[in-house]
C-alpha positions as CSV (number, residue, x, y, z in Angstrom):
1,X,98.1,40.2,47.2
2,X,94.8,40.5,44.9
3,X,92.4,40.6,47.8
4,X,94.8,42.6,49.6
5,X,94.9,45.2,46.2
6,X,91.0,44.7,46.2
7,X,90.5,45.8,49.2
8,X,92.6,49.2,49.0
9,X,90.8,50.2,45.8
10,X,87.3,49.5,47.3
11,X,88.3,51.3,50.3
12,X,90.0,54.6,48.1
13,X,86.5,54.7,46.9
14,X,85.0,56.3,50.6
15,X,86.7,58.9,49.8
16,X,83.3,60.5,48.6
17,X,85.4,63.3,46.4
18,X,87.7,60.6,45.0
19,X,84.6,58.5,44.1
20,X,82.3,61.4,42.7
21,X,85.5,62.9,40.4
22,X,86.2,59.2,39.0
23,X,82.7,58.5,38.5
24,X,82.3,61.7,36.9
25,X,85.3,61.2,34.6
26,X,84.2,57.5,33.3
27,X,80.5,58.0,32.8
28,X,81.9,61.3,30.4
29,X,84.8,58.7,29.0
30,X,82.3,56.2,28.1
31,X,80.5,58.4,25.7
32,X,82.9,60.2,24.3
33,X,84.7,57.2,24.0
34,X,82.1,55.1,22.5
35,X,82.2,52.3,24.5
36,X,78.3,51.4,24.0
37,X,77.2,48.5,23.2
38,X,73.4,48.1,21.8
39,X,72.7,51.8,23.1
40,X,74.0,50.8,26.5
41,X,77.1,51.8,28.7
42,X,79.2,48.7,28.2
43,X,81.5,49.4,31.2
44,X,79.4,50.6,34.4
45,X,81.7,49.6,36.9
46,X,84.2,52.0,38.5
47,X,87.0,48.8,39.3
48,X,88.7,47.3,36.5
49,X,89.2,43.3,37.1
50,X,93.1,42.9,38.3
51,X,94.9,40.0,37.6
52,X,98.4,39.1,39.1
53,X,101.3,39.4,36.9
54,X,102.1,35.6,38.5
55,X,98.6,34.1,37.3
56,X,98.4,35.8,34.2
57,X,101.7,34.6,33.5
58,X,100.4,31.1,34.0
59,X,97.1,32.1,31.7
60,X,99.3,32.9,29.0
61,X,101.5,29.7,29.0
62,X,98.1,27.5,29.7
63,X,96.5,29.4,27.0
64,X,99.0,29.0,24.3
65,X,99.2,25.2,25.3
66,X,95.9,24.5,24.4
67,X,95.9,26.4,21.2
68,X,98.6,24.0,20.4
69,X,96.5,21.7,21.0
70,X,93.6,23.5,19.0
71,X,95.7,23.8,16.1
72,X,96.4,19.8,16.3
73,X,92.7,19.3,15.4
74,X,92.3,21.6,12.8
75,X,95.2,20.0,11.3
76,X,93.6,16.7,12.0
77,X,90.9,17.8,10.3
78,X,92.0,18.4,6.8
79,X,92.7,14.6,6.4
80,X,90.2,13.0,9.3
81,X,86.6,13.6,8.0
82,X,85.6,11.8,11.4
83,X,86.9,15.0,13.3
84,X,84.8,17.3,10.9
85,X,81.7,14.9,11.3
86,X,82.6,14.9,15.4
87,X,82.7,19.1,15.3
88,X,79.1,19.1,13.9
89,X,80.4,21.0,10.5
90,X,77.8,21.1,7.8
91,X,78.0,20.4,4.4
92,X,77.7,24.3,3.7
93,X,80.4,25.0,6.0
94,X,82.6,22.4,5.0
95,X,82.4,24.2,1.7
96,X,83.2,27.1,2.8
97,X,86.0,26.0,5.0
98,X,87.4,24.0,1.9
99,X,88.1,27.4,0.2
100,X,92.3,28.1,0.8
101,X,92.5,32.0,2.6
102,X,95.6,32.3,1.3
103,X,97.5,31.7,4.5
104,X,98.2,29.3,7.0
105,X,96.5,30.1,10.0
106,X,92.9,28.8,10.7
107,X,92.3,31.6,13.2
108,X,94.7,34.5,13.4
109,X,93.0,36.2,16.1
110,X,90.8,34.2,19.0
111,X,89.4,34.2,22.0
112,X,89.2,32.0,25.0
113,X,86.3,32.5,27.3
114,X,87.7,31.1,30.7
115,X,86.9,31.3,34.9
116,X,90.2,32.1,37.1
117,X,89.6,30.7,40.9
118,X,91.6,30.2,43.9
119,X,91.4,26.7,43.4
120,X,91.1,26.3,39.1
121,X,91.4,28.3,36.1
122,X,89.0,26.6,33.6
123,X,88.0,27.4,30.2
124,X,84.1,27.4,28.7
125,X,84.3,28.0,25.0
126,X,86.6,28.8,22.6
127,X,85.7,32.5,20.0
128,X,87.6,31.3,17.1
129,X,85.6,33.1,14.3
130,X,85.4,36.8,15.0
131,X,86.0,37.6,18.2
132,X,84.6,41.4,19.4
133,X,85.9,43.3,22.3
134,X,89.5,44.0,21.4
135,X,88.8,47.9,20.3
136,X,86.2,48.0,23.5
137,X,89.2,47.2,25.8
138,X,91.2,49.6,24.2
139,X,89.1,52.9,24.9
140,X,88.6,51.3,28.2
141,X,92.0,50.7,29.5
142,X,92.3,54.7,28.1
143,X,89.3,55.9,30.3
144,X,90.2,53.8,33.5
145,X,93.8,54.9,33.3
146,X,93.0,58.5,33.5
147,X,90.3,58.0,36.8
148,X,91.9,60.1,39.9
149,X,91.3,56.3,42.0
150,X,93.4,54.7,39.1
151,X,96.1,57.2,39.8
152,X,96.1,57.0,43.3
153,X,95.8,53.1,43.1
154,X,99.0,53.5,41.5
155,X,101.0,55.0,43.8
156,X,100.8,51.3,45.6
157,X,100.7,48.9,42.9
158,X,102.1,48.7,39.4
159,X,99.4,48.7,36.7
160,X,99.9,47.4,33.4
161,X,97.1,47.2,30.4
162,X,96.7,45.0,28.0
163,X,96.2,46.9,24.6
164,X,95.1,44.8,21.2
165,X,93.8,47.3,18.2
166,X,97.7,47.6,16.9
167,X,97.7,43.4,17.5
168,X,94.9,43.5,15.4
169,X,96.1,45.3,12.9
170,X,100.1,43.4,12.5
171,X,97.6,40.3,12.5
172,X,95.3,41.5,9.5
173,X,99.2,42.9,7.6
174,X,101.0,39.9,8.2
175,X,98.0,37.6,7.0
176,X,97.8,39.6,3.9
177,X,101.3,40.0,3.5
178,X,101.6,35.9,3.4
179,X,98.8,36.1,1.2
180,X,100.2,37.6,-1.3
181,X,103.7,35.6,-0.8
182,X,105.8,38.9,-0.7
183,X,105.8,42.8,0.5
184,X,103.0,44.9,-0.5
185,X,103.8,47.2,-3.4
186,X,101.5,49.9,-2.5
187,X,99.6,50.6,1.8
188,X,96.2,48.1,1.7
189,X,93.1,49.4,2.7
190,X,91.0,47.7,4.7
191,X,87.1,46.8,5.1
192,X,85.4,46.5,8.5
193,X,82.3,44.0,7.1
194,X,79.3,43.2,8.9
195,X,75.6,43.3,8.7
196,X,74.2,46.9,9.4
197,X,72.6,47.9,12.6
198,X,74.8,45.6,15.0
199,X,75.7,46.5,18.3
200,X,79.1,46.5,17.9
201,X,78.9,49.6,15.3
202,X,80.6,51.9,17.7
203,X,83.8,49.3,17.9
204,X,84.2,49.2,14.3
205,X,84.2,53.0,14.3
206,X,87.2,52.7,17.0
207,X,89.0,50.2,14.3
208,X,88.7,51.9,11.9
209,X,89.9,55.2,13.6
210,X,92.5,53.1,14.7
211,X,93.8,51.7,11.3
212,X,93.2,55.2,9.7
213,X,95.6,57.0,12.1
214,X,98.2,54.2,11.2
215,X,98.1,55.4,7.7
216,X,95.3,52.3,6.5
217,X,92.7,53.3,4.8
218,X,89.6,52.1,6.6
219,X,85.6,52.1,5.4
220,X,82.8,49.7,7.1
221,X,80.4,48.2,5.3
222,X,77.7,45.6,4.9
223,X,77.9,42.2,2.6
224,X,75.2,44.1,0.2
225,X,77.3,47.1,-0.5
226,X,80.1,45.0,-1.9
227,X,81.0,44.4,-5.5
228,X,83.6,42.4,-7.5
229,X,84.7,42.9,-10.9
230,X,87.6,42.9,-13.2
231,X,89.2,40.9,-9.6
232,X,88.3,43.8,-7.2
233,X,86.7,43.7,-4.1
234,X,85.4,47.2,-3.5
235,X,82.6,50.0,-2.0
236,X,82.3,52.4,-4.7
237,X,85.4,53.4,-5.6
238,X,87.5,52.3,-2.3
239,X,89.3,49.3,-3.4
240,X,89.4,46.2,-0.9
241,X,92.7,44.5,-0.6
242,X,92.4,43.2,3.5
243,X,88.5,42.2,4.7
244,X,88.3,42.5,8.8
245,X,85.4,39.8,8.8
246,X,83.2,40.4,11.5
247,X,80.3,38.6,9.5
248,X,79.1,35.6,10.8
249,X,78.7,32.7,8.8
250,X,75.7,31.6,10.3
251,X,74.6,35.5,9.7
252,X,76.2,35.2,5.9
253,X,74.6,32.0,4.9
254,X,70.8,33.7,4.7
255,X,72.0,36.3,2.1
256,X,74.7,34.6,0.2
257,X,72.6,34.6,-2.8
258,X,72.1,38.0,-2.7
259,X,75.2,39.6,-1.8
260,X,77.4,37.2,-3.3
261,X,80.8,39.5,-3.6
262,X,82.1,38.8,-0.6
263,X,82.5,35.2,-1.5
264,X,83.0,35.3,-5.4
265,X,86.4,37.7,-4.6
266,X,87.1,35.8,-1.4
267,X,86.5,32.4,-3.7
268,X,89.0,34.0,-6.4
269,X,92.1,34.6,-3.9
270,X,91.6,38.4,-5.0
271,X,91.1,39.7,-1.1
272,X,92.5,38.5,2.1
273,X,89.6,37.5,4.7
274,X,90.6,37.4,8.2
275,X,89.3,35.5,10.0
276,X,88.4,33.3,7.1
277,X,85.7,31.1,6.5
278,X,87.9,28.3,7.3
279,X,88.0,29.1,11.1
280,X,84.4,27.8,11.7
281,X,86.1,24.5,12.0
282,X,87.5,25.0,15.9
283,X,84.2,27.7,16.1
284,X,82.5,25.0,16.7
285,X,81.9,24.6,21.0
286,X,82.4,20.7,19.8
287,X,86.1,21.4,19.5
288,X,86.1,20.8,23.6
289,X,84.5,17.6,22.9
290,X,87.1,16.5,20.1
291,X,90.0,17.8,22.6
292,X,88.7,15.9,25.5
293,X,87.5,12.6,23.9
294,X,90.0,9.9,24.8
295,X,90.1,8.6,21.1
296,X,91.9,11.8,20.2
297,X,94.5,12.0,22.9
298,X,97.1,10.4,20.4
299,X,96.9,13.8,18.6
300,X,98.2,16.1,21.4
301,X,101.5,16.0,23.2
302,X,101.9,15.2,27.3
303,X,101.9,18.5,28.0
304,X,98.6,19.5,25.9
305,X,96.8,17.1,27.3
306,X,97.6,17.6,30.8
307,X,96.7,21.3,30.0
308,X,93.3,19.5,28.5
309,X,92.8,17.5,31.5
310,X,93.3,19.9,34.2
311,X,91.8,23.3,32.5
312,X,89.0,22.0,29.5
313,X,85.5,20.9,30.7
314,X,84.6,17.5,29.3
315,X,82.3,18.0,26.5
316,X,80.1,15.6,23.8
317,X,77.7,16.5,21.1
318,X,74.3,15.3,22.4
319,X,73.6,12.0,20.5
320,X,73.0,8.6,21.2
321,X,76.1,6.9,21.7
322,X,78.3,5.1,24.2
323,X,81.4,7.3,25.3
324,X,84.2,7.9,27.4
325,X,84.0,9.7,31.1
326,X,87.6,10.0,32.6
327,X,87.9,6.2,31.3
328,X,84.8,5.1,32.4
329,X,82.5,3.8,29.0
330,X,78.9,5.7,29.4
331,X,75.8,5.8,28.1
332,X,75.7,9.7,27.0
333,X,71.8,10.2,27.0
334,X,71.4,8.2,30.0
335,X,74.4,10.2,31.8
336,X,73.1,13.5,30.3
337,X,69.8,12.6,31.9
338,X,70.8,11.9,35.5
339,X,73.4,14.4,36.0
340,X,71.8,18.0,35.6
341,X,73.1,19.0,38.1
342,X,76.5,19.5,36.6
343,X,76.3,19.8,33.5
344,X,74.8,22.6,30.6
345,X,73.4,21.9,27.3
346,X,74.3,24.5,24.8
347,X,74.0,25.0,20.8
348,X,76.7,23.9,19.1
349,X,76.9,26.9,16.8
350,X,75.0,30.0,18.3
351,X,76.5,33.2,20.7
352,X,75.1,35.8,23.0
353,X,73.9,33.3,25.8
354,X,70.8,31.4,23.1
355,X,69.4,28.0,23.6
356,X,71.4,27.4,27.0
357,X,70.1,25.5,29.4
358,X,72.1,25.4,33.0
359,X,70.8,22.0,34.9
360,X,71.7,23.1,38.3
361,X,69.0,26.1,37.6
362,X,65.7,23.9,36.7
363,X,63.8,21.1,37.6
364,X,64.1,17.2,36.7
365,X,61.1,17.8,34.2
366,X,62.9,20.8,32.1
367,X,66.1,19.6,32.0
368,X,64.5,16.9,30.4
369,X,62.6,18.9,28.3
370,X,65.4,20.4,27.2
371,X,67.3,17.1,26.5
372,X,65.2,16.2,24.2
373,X,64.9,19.6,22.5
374,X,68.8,19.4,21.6
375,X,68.4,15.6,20.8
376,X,65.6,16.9,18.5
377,X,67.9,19.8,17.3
378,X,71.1,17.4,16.1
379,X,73.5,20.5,17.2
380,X,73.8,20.3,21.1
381,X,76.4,20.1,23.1
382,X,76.4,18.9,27.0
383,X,79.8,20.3,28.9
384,X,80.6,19.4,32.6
385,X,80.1,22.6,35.1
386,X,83.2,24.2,36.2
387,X,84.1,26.4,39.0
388,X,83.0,30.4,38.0
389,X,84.8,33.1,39.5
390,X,82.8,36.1,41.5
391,X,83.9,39.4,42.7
392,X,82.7,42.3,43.6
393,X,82.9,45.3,42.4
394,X,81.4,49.1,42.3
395,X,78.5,49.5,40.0
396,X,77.3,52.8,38.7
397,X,73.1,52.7,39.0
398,X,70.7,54.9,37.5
399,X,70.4,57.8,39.8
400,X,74.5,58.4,40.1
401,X,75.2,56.8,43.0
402,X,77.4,53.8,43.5
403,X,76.8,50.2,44.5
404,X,79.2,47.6,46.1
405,X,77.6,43.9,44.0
406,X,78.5,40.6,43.3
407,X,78.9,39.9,39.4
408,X,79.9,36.5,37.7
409,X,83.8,37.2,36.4
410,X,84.3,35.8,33.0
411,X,88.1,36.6,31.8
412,X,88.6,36.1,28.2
413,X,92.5,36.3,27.2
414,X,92.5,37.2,23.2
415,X,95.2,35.6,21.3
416,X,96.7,37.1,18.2
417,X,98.2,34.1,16.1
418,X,98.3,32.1,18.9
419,X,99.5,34.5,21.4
420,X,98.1,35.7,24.4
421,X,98.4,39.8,24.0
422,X,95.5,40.9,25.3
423,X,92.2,40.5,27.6
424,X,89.3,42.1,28.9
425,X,86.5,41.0,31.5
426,X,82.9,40.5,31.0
427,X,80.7,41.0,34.5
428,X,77.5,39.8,35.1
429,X,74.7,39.8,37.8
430,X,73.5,35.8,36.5
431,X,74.9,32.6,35.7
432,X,75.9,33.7,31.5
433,X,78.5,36.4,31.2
434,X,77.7,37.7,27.9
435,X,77.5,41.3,26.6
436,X,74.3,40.4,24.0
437,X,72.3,39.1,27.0
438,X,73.1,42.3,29.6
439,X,76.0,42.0,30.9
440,X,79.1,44.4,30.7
441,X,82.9,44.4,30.5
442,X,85.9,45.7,32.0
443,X,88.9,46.2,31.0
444,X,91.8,43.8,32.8
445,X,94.5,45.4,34.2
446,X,98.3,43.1,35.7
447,X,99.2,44.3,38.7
448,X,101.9,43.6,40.9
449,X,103.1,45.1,44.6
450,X,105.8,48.0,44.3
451,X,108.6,47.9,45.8
């Protein structure tokens, strides 16, 4: 059925007034929408991805299995150091993460980065600190909705989005409401926070739209315009009771010194901080290792660890060790080192496509090159390839025309305390499907044949 619904869209599209009154109507939606990313169209692509309602009904139940699973290491964690020395934590961090939010949850809102295929549906990392995209998707599944190839798409198949700001939104009320162990007395208000001058500015301007027109009180701001006394968190005179981190502790930990508030009130219990600092425990792209290192199977049930086997890439931190492949006892470096070919060596800690080195792309002499680099570094990771999804789809270029092109399909299901709600696509012309390093996103659309 999905090549089949495919093909129909691709072939409404020679319908040269149908094309030039869609692609009209999202290149105008895209800026009055705000959907730019880093002063760049985010979605310029005139197909959404589609996804049958019978896979993505299998993505959600293999996607809430192994955040089980995920939730089994974090609560590993608080009484196994080994598993905090085995995620590459440092002693910073673990300070950090020692801090209680206030609530259970170590990530109330996540995202897994995954490849659907014919043959496999695998997942590459896990976005358990502060995942962006879920505002993006929003304005995007409004724009694509509207397009007259949308409409007439529909006449054939039913189309479903997959919204996530009002997600969002119960996620950051029901943390703070466990936070403070009862019903608010009076409405929160809530601060977007993140460094100024990121490209994602234009999707904490849809949040906070979002929240306001829900009756939240919404500002953004930066870690330096925050202050704490007499117990509040505030900007001025708006006083902070919910914090929508988008911050980065790796981003945080250069001006903690200097803008201290966000820590001191977050240190106090006098603001809820979601995510927390605690979720950079399963941030860590190590977390694959823990959940597919034999020694930790006893934590996960049969189910989980069939869901491990069959749909998480087997991953170590790159050190000199003996280890486990599929129940085989290897020498990692020496394994690393004579199987580029399928395998990538990534930073344990970093985003937007940095320090990655894809073996299959170089030579013998680079790849060991950049062995050695992450050896050097202490804070690598080496994960087994797996099968990457390609479509294509209808690109806008430069001088208004459309092009039919082949782009990498990376679908990234966003889970709201542990539930799949929503998704959204990221598209790319090379082997890394991320926004910060040129690629773009679509929104995902569940379809199914009409009657």
């Amino acid at each position: 059925m999905l090549h089949d619904a495919v093909s129909r869209y691709h072939d409404l599209l020679r319908d040269d007034t149908l094309a030039e009154s869609s692609r009209a109507m999202l290149d105008d939606g895209l800026e009055q929408s705000k959907l730019i990313f880093g002063g760049r169209r985010l979605s310029p692509y005139l197909r959404p991805h589609f996804v049958t309602d019978v896979d993505f009904a299998r993505i959600v139940r293999i996607c809430e299995t192994v955040w089980s699973a995920i939730q089994k290491v974090n609560e590993a964690a608080i009484h196994d150091p080994s598993i905090v020395d085995d995620l590459g934590v440092t002693e910073i961090e673990r300070e950090l993460i020692s801090i209680d939010p206030g609530y259970q949850a170590v990530s109330p809102t996540a995202r897994l980065d995954s490849f659907l295929t014919e043959q496999a549906y695998s997942f590459v990392e896990l976005n358990g600190e502060s995942p962006a995209g879920i505002a993006y998707v929003d304005a995007a599944y409004e724009i694509f909705s509207r397009l007259p190839v949308m409409k007439k798409f529909g006449e054939t198949y039913n189309v479903s989005p997959l919204y996530g700001r009002r997600y969002m939104l119960e996620v950051l009320l029901d943390s703070y409401e466990e936070f403070l162990g009862r019903k608010p007395d009076t409405t929160p208000q809530i601060a977007i926070v993140d460094l100024k001058g990121m490209p994602t500015q234009k999707e904490f301007e849809l949040f906070k739209e979002f929240f306001e027109s829900e009756g939240y009180p919404s500002i953004i701001c930066s870690p330096d315009e925050l202050e704490f006394d007499n117990n509040r968190l505030h900007v001025g005179d708006f006083n902070i009771d919910i914090v929508y981190k988008r911050l980065l502790v790796n981003e945080y930990l250069p001006i903690i010194s200097s803008s201290p508030a966000l820590l001191d009130a977050y240190r106090a219990g006098a603001v809820c901080m979601v995510n927390s600092f605690r979720s950079k425990l399963i941030h860590k792209k190590a977390l694959f290792a823990v959940l597919t290192d034999q020694r930790r199977a006893v934590l996960f049930s049969n189910e989980e660890r069939e869901a491990i086997r069959k749909h998480v890439p087997w991953t170590r931190m790159v050190r000199a060790e003996k280890t486990d492949y599929f129940g085989e006892e290897i020498d990692l470096l020496e394994f690393i080192k004579t199987n580029r070919n399928k395998l990538v060596l990534k930073p344990n800690d970093d985003y937007g496509g940095h320090g990655i080195t894809i073996g299959w792309n170089g030579d013998e002499a680079g790849w060991n090159s950049a062995l050695q680099s992450a050896l050097a570094n202490g804070d690598y990771i080496a994960q087994e390839r797996v099968p990457t999804a390609r479509e294509v789809f209808p690109e806008l270029v430069n001088d208004g025309s459309i092009e039919f092109t082949e782009q990498l399909v990376d679908l990234d299901p966003l889970l709201f305390n542990g539930k799949v709600r929503s998704a959204f696509t990221r598209l790319s012309s090379t082997e890394l499907a991320n926004v910060s390093s040129g690629g773009g996103m679509v929104p995902t659309f569940i379809i199914s044949k009409k009657d």
